[in-house]
LOLO-484535 format. One record per residue (C-alpha): residue number from 0; z, y, x. Coordinates in steps of 0.5 Angstrom, whole numbers, plus 2048, in hexadecimal, padded with zeros to 3 digits. Each point is the difference from the previous one (the first is absolute). Example, Ala and Ser with C-alpha at 12.3 -4.5 7.8 and 13.67 -1.06 7.14 Angstrom:
% LOLO-484535
+-----+-----+-----+-----+
|  nr |  c3 |  c2 |  c1 |
+-----+-----+-----+-----+
|   0 | 810 | 7F7 | 819 |
|   1 | 7FE | 807 | 802 |
+-----+-----+-----+-----+
This chain:
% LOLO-484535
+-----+-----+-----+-----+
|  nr |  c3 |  c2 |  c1 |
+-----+-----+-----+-----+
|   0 | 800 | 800 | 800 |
|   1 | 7FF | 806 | 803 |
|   2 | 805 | 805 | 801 |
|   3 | 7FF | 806 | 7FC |
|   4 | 801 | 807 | 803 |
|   5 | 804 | 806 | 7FF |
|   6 | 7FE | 806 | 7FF |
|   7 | 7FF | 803 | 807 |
|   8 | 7FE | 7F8 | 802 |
|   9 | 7FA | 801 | 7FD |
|  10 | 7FF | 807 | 803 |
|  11 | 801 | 7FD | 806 |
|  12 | 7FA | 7FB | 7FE |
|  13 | 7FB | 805 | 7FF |
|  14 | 7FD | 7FF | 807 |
|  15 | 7FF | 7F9 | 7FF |
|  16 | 7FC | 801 | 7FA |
|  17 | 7FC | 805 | 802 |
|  18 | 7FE | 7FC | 806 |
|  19 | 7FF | 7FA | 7FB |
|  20 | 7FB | 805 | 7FC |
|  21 | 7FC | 801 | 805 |
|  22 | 7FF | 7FA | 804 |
|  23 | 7FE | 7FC | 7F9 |
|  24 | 7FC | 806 | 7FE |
|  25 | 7FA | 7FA | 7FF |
|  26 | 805 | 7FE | 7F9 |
|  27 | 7FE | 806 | 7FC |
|  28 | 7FB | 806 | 804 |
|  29 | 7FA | 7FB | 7FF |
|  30 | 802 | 800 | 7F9 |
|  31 | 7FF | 806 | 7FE |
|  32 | 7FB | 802 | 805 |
|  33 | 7FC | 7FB | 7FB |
|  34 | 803 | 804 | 7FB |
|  35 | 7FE | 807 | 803 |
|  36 | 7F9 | 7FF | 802 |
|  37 | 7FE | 7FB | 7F9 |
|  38 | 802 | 806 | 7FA |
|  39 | 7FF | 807 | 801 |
|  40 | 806 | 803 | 800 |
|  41 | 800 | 806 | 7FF |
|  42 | 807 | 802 | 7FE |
|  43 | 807 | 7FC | 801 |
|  44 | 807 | 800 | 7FC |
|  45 | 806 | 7FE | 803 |
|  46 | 806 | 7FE | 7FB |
|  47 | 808 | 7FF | 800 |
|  48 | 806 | 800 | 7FE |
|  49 | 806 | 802 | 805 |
|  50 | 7FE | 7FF | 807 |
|  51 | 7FA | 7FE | 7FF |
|  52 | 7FE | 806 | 7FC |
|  53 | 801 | 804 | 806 |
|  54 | 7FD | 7FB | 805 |
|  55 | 7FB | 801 | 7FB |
|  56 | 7FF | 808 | 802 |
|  57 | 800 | 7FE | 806 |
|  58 | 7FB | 7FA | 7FF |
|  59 | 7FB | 806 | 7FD |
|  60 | 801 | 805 | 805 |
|  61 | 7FE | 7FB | 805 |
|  62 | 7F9 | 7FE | 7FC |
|  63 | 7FF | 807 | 7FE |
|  64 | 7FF | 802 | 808 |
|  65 | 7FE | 7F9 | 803 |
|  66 | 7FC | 7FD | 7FB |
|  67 | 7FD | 806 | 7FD |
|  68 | 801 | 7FE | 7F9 |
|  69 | 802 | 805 | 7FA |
|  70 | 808 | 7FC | 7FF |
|  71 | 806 | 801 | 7FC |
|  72 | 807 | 7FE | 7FF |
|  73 | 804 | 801 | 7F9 |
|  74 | 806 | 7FC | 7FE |
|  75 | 7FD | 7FA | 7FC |
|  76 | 801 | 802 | 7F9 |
|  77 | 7FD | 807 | 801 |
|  78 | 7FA | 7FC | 802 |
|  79 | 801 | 7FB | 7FA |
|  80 | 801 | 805 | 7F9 |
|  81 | 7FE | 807 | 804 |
|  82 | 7FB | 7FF | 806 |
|  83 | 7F9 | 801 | 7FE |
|  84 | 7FD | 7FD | 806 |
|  85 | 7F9 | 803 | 7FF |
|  86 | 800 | 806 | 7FC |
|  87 | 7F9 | 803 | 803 |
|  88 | 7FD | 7FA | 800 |
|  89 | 7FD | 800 | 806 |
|  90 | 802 | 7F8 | 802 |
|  91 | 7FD | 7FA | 7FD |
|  92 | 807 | 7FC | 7FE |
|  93 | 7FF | 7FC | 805 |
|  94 | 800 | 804 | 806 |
|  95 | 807 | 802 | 7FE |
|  96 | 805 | 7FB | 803 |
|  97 | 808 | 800 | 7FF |
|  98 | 804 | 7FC | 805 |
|  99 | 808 | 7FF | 7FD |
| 100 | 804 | 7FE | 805 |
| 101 | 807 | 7FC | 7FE |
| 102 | 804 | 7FE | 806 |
| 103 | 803 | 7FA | 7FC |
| 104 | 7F9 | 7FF | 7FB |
| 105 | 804 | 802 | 7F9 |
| 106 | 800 | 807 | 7FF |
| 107 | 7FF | 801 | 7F8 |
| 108 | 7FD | 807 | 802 |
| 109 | 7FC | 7FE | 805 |
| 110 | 7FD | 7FA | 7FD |
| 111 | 7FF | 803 | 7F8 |
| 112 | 7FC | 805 | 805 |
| 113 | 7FC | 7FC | 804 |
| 114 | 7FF | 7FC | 7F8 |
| 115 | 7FD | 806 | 7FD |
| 116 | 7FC | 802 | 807 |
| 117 | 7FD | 7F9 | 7FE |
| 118 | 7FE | 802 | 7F9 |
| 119 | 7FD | 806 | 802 |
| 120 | 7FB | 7FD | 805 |
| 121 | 802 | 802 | 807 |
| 122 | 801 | 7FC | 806 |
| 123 | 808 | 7FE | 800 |
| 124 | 804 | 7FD | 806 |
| 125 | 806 | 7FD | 801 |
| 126 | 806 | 802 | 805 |
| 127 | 806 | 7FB | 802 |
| 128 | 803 | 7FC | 805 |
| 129 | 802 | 7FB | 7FA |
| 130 | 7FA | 7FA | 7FF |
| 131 | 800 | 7FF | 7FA |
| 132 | 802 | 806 | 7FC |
| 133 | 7FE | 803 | 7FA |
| 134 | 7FB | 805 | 802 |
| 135 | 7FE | 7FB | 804 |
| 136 | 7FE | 7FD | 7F9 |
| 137 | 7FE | 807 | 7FE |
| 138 | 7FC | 802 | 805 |
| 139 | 7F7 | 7FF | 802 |
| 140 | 804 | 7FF | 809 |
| 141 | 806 | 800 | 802 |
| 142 | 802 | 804 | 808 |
| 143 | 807 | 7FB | 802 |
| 144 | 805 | 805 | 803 |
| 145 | 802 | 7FC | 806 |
| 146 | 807 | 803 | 800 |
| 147 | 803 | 7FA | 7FE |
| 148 | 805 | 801 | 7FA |
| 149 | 805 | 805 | 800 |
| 150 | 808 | 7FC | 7FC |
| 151 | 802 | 807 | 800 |
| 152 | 7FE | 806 | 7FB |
| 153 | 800 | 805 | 805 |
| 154 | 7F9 | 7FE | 803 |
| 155 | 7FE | 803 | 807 |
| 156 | 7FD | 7FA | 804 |
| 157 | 7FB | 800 | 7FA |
| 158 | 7FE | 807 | 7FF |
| 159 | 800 | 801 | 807 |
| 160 | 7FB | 7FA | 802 |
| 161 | 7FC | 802 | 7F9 |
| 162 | 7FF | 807 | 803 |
| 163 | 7FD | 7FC | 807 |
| 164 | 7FC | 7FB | 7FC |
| 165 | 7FD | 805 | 7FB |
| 166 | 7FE | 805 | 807 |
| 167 | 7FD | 7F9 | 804 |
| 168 | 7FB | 7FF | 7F9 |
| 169 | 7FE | 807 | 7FF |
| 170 | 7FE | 801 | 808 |
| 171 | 7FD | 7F8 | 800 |
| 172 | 7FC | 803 | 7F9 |
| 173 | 7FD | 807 | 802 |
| 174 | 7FF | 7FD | 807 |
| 175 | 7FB | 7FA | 7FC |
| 176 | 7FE | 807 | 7FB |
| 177 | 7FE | 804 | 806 |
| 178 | 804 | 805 | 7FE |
| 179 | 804 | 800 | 806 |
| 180 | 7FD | 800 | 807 |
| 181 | 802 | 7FA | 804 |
| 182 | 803 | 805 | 806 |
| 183 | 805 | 803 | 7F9 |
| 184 | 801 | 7F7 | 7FF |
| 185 | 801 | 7FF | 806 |
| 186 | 806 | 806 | 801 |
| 187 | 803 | 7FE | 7F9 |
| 188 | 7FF | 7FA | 802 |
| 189 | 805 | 801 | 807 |
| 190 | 804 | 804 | 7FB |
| 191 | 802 | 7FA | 7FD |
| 192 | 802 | 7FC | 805 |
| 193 | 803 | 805 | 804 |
| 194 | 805 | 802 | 7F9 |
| 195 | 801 | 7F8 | 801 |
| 196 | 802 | 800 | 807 |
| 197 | 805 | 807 | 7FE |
| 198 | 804 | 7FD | 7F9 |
| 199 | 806 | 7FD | 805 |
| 200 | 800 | 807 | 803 |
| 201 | 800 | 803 | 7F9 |
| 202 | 805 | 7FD | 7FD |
| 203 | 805 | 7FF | 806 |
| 204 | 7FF | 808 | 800 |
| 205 | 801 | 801 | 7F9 |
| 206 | 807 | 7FC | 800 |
| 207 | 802 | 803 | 806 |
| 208 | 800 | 807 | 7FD |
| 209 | 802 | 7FD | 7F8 |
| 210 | 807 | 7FE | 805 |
| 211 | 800 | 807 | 803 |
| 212 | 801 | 803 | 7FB |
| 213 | 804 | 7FB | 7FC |
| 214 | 806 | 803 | 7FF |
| 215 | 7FC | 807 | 7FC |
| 216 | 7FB | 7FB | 7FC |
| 217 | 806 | 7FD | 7FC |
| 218 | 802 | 807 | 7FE |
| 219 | 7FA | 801 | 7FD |
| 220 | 801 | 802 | 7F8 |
| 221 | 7F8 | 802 | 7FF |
| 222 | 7FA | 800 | 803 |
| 223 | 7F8 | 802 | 801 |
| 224 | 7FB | 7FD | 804 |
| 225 | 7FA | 804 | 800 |
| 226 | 7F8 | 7FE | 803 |
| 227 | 7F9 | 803 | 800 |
| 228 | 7F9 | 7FD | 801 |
| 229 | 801 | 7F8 | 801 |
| 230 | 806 | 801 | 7FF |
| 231 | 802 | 803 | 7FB |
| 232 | 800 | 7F8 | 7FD |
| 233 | 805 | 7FF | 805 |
| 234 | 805 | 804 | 7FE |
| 235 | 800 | 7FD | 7F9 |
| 236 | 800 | 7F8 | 802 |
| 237 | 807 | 804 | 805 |
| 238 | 803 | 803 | 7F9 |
| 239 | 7FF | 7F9 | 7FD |
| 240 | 803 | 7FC | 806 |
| 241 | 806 | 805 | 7FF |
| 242 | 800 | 7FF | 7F7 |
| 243 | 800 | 7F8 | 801 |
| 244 | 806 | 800 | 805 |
| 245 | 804 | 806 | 802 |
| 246 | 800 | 802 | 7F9 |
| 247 | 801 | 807 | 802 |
| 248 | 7FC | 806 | 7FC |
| 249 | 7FA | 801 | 804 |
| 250 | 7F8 | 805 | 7FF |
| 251 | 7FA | 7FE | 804 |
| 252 | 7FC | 806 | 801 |
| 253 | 7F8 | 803 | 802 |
| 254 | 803 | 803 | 807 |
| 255 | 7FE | 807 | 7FD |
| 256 | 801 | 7FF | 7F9 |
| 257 | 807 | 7FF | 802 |
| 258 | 801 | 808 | 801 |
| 259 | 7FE | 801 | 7F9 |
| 260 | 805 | 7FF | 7FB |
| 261 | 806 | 7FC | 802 |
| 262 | 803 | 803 | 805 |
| 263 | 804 | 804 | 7FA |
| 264 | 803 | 7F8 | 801 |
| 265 | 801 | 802 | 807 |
| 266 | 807 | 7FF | 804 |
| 267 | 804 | 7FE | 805 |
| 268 | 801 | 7F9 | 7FE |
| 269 | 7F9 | 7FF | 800 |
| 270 | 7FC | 7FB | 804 |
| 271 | 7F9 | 802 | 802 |
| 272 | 7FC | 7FB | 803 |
| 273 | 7F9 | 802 | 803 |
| 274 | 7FA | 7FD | 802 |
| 275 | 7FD | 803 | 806 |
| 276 | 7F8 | 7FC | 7FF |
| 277 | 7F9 | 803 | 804 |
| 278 | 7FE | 807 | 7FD |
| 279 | 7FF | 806 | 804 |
| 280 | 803 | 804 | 7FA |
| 281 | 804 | 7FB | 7FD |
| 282 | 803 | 7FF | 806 |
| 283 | 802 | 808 | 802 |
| 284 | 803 | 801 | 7F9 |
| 285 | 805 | 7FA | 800 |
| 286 | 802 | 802 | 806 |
| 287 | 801 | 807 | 7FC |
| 288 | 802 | 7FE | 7FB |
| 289 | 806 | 7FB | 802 |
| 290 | 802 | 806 | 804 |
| 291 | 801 | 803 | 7FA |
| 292 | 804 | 7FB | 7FC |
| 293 | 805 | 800 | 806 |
| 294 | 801 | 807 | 800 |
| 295 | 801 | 802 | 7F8 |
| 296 | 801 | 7F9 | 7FE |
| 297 | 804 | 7FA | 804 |
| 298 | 801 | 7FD | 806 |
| 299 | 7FE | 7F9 | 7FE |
| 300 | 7F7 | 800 | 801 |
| 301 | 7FE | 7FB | 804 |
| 302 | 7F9 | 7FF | 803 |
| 303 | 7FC | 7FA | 801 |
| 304 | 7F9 | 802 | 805 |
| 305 | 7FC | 7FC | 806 |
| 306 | 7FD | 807 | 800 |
| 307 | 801 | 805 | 806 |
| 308 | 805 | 805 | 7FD |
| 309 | 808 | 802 | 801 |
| 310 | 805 | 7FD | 7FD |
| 311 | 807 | 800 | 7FF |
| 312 | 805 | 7FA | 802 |
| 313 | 800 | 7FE | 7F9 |
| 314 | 7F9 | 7FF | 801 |
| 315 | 7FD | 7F9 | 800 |
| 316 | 7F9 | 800 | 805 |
| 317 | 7FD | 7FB | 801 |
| 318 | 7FD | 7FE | 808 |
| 319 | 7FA | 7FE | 7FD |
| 320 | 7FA | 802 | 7FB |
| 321 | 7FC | 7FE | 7FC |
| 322 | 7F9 | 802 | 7FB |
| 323 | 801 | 804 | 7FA |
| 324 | 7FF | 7FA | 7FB |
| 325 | 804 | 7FB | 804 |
| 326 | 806 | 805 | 801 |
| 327 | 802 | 7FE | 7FA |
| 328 | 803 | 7FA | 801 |
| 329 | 803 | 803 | 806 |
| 330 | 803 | 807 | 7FC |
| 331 | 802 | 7FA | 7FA |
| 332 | 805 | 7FD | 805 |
| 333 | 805 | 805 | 800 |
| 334 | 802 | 7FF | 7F8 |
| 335 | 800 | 7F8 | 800 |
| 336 | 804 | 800 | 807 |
| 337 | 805 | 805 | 7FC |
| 338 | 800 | 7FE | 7FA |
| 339 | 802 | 7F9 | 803 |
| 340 | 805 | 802 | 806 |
| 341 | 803 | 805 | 7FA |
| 342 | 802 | 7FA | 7FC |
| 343 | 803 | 7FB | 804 |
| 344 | 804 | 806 | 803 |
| 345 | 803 | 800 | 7F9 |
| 346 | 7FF | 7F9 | 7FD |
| 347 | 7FB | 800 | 7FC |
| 348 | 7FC | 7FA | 800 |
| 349 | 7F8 | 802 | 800 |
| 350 | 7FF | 7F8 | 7FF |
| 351 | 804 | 800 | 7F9 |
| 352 | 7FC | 805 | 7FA |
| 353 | 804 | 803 | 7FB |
| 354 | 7FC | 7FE | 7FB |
| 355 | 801 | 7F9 | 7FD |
| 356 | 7FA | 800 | 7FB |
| 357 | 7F9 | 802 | 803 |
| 358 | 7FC | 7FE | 7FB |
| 359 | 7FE | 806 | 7FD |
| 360 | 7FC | 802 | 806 |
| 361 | 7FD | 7F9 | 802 |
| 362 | 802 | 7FA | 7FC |
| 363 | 7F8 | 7FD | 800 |
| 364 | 801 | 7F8 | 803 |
| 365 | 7FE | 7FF | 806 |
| 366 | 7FB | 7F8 | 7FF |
+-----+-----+-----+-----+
């Protein structure tokens, strides 16, 4: 039987899979290279539920630049009751596909979407690490996630390698499309592999700088975490790390929308964690702006960043960096080291949920 991981276990893990994703890239590229070059896709949506859901903004932004295809991510019921997928009529029905992505293949939300897709006409695939499933029932293919099941609720190991696998495909795709040249593949390609080289450093740097600042983290009573570009995404899968563990209120933010409304909310018992990414003016303006927050609000910010700026000692930089679209596994680490650390320090059990009856939000039988 195989051991089942605590939460910062599977955060530990995460080197592993990401390594076991590209090693096996011939389990699922040739797939979807299939797919790609066979339909005329000219529009893409990814749909989820939770974590998924923000894996799936990532998943679009992603497409959007490398795959060069028109992408959308709404949450899976706007897309069954509210989304009109081609309201100018400018696609054919099936040059629209709608990947749904369940980690664990059960998701009412997800599936009921991928089944209207269906009807509609457009092109459908299905997102799981779990054989067998109901999407995979559902959907025309299946992508099998090779994040290897994740016991617990709080899920990093799996959002993480779903981010990496998703970026493999959309290079291996664009490459097979021409829509990027073979010097942009072969960087990204390095990209890919150096991140797997850097993880262990990563995550290391990252529980290095939680134990550091330890003792402040758990006077923490409410927080912020705010992003931009492809990391605006991020910030929302670190506020949901925080709800489904620590329990402590906490907003997510667009780094600049931040600075537009809430701060009548602001004080000294407010934490604000800030994700530094790649963006000449972004950059300047977090720079900026948490100098602000320090001055007129609270001494409790804290910056994540591989850029090249200066920092404070309650900063967490990183010794090693990234592309913009992979550093979204890199920024994401933060919120899953400390919601973890965070709650073996007062005894929360990640591995034991709080919610006795799931089925409200999947209870279809896995065959």
């Amino acid at each position: 039987m195989t051991e089942v991981l605590s939460m910062i276990g599977h955060i530990r893990d995460i080197p592993r899979v990401l390594k076991k994703a590209y090693d096996n890239k011939s389990e699922y590229i040739p797939q979807m290279v299939e797919f790609f070059k066979t339909n005329d896709i000219k529009k893409v949506y990814f749909l989820g539920s939770g974590t998924s859901h923000n894996a799936s903004l990532t998943m679009r932004n992603m497409f959007m630049d490398i795959v060069k295809v028109e992408a959308c991510a709404p949450e899976p019921n706007v897309f069954t009751y509210h989304e009109k997928t081609n309201p100018a009529g400018v696609y054919e029905n099936n040059q629209i596909a709608v990947f749904g992505l369940t980690q664990h293949g059960d998701s009412i939300s997800t599936c009921d979407a991928i089944t209207k897709a269906k009807n509609d006409g457009h092109l459908t695939v299905g997102i799981t690490e779990s054989v067998g499933s109901p999407i995979t029932n559902i959907a025309d293919a299946t992508v099998y996630l090779l994040c290897e099941r994740e016991e617990i609720g709080p899920e990093t190991r799996g959002y993480s390698e779903t981010l990496f696998q998703f970026y493999l495909i959309a290079i291996e795709v664009a490459k097979a499309l021409g829509r990027i040249s073979e010097e942009e593949y072969a960087k990204l390609d390095n990209d890919a592999k150096k991140l797997i080289e850097d993880m262990p450093t990563v995550v290391a740097e990252t529980e290095a700088w939680v134990n550091k600042n330890m003792d402040e983290f758990l006077k923490m009573e409410k927080s912020a975490i705010c992003g931009y570009g492809y990391n605006w995404p991020t910030a929302q899968e670190g506020r949901l790390k925080f709800f489904e563990t620590y329990a402590r209120p906490c907003t997510f933010y667009e780094q600049e929308e931040q600075i537009h409304g809430p701060l009548r909310a602001y004080n000294e018992k407010n934490y604000v964690f800030m994700i530094a990414s790649e963006g000449d003016f972004e950059l300047k303006r977090c720079v900026e702006i948490a100098a602000y927050y320090r001055r007129v609000f609270t001494e409790h910010v804290f910056i994540a960043t591989c850029e090249d700026i200066e920092v404070t000692e309650k900063d967490l930089k990183y010794s090693v960096k990234t592309n913009d679209m992979l550093s979204t596994i890199v920024y994401v680490t933060p919120y899953q080291v400390l919601s973890a650390l965070l709650c073996e320090a007062v005894g929360i059990d990640t591995k034991v949920s709080p919610i006795k009856d799931r089925s409200v939000s999947g209870h279809m039988p896995r065959n």
